[in-house]
NUZADREN-150650 format. One record per residue (C-alpha): x, y, z; residue in three letters. Coordinates in pm, whole numbers, plus 50000, padded with zeros to 5 digits. Layout:
N
XYZALA/...
***
This chain:
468
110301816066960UNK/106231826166898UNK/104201851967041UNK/100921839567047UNK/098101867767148UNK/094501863267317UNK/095271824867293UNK/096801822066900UNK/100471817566761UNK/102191828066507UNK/105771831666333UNK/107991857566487UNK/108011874866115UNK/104611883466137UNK/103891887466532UNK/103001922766522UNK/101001928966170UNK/098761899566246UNK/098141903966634UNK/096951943666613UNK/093721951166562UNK/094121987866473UNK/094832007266208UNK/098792014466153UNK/099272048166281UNK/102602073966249UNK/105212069266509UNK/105582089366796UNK/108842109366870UNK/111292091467053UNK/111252097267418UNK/113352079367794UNK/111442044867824UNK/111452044568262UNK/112922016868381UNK/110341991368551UNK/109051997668898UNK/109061959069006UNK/111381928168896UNK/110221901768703UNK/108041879668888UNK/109041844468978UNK/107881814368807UNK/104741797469001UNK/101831817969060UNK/101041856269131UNK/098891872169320UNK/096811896169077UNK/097301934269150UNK/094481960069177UNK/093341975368923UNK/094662013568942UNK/092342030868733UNK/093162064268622UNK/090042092168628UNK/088532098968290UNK/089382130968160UNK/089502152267844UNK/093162151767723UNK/094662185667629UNK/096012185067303UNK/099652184267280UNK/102052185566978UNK/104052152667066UNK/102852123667228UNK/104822110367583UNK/105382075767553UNK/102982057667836UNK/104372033768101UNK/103581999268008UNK/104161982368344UNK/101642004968534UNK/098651991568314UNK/099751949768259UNK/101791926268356UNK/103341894668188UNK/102941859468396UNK/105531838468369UNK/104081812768091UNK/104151846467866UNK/100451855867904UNK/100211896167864UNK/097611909268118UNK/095801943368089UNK/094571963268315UNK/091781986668327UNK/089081999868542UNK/086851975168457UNK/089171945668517UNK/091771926468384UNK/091691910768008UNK/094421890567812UNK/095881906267466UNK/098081876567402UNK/100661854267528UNK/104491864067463UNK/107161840067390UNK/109491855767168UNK/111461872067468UNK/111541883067828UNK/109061901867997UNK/110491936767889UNK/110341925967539UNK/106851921067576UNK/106381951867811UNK/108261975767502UNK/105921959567213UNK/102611963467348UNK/103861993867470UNK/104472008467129UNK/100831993966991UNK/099512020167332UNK/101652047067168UNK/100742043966777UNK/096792047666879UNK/097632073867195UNK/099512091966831UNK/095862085466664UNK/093942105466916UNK/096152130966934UNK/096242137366565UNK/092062136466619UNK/092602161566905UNK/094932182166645UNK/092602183166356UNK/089532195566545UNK/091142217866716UNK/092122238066460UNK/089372234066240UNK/090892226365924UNK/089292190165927UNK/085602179665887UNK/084232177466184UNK/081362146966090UNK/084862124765961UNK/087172134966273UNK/083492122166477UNK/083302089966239UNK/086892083366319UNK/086562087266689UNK/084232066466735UNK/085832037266497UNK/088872037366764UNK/087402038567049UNK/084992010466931UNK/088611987266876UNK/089411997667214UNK/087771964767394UNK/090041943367202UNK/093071961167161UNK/096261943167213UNK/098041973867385UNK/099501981767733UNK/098802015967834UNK/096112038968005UNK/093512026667761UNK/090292037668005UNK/091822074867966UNK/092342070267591UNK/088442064167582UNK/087872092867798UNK/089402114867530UNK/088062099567218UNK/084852103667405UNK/085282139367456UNK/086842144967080UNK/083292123366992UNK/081022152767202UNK/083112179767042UNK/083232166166728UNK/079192164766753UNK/078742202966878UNK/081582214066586UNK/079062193266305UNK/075672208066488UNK/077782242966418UNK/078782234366033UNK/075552226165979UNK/073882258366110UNK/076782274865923UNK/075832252265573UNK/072142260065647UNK/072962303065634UNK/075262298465339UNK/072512277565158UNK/069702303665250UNK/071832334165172UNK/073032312964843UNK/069372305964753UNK/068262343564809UNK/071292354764600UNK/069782327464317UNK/066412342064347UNK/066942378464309UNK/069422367364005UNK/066572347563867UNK/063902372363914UNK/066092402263761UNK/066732379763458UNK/062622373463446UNK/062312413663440UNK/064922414863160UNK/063182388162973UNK/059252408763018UNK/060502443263018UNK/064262449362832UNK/065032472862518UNK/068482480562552UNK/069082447462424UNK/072852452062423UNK/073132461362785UNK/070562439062897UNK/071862407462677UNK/075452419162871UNK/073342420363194UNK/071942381263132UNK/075412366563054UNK/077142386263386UNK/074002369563580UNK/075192333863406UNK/078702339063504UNK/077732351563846UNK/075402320263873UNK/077842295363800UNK/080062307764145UNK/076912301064375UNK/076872264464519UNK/076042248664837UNK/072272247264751UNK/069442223464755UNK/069172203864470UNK/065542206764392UNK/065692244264497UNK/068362245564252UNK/067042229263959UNK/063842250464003UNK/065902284164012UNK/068132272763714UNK/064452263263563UNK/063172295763640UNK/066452313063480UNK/066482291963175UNK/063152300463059UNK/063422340663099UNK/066542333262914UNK/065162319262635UNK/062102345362620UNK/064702375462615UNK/066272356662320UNK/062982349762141UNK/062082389162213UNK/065242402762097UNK/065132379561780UNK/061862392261683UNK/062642429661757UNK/065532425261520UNK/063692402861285UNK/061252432361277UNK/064342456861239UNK/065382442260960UNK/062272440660761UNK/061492476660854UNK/065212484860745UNK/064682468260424UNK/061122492060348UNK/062552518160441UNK/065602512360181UNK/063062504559905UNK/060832537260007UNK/064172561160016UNK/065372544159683UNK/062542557259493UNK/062772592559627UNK/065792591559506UNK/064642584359176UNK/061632613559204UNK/064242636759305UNK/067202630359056UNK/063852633758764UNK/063092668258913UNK/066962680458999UNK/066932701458606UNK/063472717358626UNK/063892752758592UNK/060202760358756UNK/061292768959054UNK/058282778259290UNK/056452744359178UNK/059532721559211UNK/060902737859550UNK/057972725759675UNK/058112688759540UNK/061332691859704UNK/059772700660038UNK/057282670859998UNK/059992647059875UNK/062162655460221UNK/059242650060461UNK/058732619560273UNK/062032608860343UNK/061692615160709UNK/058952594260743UNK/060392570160575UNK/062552553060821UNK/066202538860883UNK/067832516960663UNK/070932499760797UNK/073582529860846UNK/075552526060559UNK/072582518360338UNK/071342552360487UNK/074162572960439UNK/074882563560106UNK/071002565559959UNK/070892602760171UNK/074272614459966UNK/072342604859682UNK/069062621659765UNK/070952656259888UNK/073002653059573UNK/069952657659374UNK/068422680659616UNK/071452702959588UNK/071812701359239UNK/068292723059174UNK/068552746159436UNK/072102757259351UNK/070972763558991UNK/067522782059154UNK/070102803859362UNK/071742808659095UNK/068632817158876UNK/067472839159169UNK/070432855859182UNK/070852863658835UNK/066742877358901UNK/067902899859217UNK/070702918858987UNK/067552923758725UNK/065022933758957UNK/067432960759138UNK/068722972758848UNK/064972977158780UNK/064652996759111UNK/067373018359033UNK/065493032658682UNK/062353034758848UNK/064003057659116UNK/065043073758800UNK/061423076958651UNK/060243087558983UNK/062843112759064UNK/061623128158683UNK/058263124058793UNK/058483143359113UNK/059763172458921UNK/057173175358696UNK/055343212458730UNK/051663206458779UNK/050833245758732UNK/050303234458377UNK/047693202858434UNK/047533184158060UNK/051093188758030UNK/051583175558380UNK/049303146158308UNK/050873140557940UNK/054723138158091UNK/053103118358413UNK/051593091258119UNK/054653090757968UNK/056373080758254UNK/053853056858341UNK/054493036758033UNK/058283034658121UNK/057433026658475UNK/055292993258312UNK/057762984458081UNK/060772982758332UNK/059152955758554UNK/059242941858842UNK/061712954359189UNK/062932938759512UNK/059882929359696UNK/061162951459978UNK/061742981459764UNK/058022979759571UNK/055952990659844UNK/058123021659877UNK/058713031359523UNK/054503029559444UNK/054013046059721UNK/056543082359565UNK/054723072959240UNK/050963071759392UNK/052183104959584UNK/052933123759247UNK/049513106859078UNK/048073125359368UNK/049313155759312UNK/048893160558976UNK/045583145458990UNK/044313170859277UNK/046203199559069UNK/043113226458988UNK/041513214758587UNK/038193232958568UNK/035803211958560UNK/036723172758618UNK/033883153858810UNK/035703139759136UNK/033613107259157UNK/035053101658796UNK/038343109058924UNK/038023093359260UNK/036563059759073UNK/039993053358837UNK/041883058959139UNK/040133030859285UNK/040953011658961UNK/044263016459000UNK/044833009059364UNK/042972972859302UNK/045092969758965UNK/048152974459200UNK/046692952759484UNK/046182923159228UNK/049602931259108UNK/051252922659449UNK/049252892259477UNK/050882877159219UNK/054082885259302UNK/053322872159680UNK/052342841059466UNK/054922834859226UNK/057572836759477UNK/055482807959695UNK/055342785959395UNK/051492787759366UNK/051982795258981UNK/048052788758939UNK/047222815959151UNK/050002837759031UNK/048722836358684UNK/044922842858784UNK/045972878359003UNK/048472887858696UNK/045092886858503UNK/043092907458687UNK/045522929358775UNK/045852936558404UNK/041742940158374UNK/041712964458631UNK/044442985458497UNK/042622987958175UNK/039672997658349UNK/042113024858539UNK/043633037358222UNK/040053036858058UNK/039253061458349UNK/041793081658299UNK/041853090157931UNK/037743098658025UNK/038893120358209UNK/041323139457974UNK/038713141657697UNK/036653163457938UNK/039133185958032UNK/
***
């Protein structure tokens, strides 16, 4: 026996494959067929039934599909010829012959339920949102386009109603995604923008360069998770990025290109004070050569920075040398100190003597006051806190003896080697003031006129005796 459909034939085998026009779609659950409402008609001629159309409606959507009731939408003539119905009239969708009426009834039937299954799975997916919308639209309107032809018995008209309704939502649901694509690709493209004009501030203005280079590769990464833009407004931003990359790289090349050749001067510059200062570390002039050392260390800190361990070790070397003379000035110095107080000590010796010296008798007075002087020369030089002190107890006694009553001693002769004596002394402390700065030039030239004034004062004096 053949089926044959909208007027072909064709093996029993391959009946159903051949004669639907649709898309296989999943079976729906199994549900009570109803038994038919009429008997089979009688061979001969029928009158053709009215059309019962159903009213077009939007279908709820349902988790299982209902199978439909073939005989309310077809009939099957006698010669086999499958009627359906519809609002719009009747059609053919093939002639059966491989079985009675119900046969026929039950297999186009099942071709109603597979594409009723279709919708409902369209119904499903837009629903819930988890398909896209422009596809669920596209597939809509592919089955309800097969609908005209279709080779099914069921409430087709209704099916269309719903695939026209899932086509309307479908539309409104893409409208939606698009206004929702349109804000993600604005806020994407801002987010892009600021990234890309942060990096261009980086690139013009950035000289932490290991925090800023940190700062360009956290923009990269953060880049690469924005999508959904334009593609020309894309390419321009990665453009835009790309180049303020590649100037913040050029910039920090150069800066450390520069580094490096400062580092390397500055490692050549320190070198050779190293050298000056390990070929003045044994000098025993001290005031001179402590301030070389002075120069030498301002040198140094205008030198520059080596690398850091080029640093460190060339400043060990320098402070080595540095330390080297100074301990063996302290030590010098030290070694002068003990001299110059144990020099302090006899002159509070000489001037304790001096103090007791009885000025009743003048010339003897100025005889043991002489004598004394000479020892007070000879011992040399004090603590330069102590000197002002001790000449002060030894001009004191001068005084006295010198205003003791003589009997005849011209005071502006007197007066006049006092004044040689106070400028011998004043020259005196120059010097020391000198020597102890390092200024060994001008030490030398007050030592010498201290000395020509004290001539001139001891000149003075012994005048002075010879009239008494």
């Amino acid at each position: 026996m053949t089926i044959t459909e909208s007027g072909g034939s064709q093996d029993a085998g391959q009946q159903t494959a051949e004669a639907d026009n649709t898309a296989p779609a999943p079976e729906a659950p199994p549900s009570p067929r109803p038994k038919p409402s009429a008997a089979r008609p009688k061979p001969g001629p029928a009158p053709r039934p009215v059309p019962r159309p159903s009213t077009p409606a939007a279908a709820p959507v349902v988790n299982t599909v209902p199978s439909s009731d073939p005989h309310r939408f077809g009939r099957v003539d006698p010669d086999g010829t499958v009627w359906l119905i519809t609002a719009s009239g009747e059609r053919t969708i093939g002639s059966w012959q491989a079985g009675d009426a119900e046969a026929a009834y039950a297999h186009f039937g099942r071709r109603f339920d597979d594409l009723q299954t279709e919708v409902v799975l369209l119904e499903t997916r837009l629903a819930s949102g988890a398909g896209d919308a422009r596809k669920i639209k596209s597939a809509a309107s592919t089955l309800a386009d097969t609908l005209p032809e279709a080779h099914v018995l069921g409430d087709v008209d209704a099916l269309a109603a719903r695939l026209a309704a899932i086509v309307e939502q479908a539309e409104g649901a893409t409208q939606q995604e698009k206004a929702r694509r349109e804000e993600l690709r604005a806020a994407n493209t801002a987010r892009k923008e600021a990234l890309a004009a942060e990096a261009e501030d980086l690139a013009a203005n950035a000289t932490q360069w290991k925090a800023a280079g940190d700062r360009m590769r956290a923009i990269l990464d953060e880049w690469k998770t924005i999508t959904g833009l334009d593609r020309k407004v894309d390419d321009a931003l990665w453009k835009r990025y790309s180049a303020a990359r590649e100037t913040f790289n050029r910039r920090r090349g150069s800066h450390f290109a520069e580094l490096d050749r400062e580092r390397a001067g500055a490692k050549q510059a320190k070198e050779a004070l190293c050298e000056r200062a390990e070929a003045l570390c044994d000098s025993t002039d001290w005031g001179p050569t402590s301030g070389l050392f002075r120069d030498l260390l301002t040198e140094w800190k205008n030198a520059g920075r080596a690398s850091k361990d080029v640093d460190d070790a060339l400043w060990q070397r320098f402070k080595a040398a540095q330390d080297r003379f100074f301990a063996a000035r302290n030590a010098a110095t030290a070694e002068r100190d003990a001299e110059f107080r144990a020099n302090a000590e006899a002159k509070e010796a000489l001037l304790a003597e001096a103090e007791r010296i009885d000025a009743s008798d003048v010339d003897a007075a100025r005889a043991a006051l002489r004598a004394i002087g000479d020892k007070w020369d000879a011992i040399g030089k004090v603590p330069r806190e102590r000197t002002a002190d001790l000449e002060r107890r030894m001009r004191a006694v001068e005084k006295k003896i010198r205003d003791a009553p003589t009997g005849g001693v011209d005071p502006e002769a007197q007066a006049r080697a006092d004044q040689f004596r106070e400028r011998a002394e004043q020259f005196e402390r120059q010097a020391e003031k000198a020597a102890a700065a390092g200024k060994t030039k001008d030490a030398e030239k007050a030592r010498a006129n201290a000395e020509q004034w004290r001539q001139w004062a001891d000149a003075a004096a012994d005048s002075l005796s010879r009239k008494r």
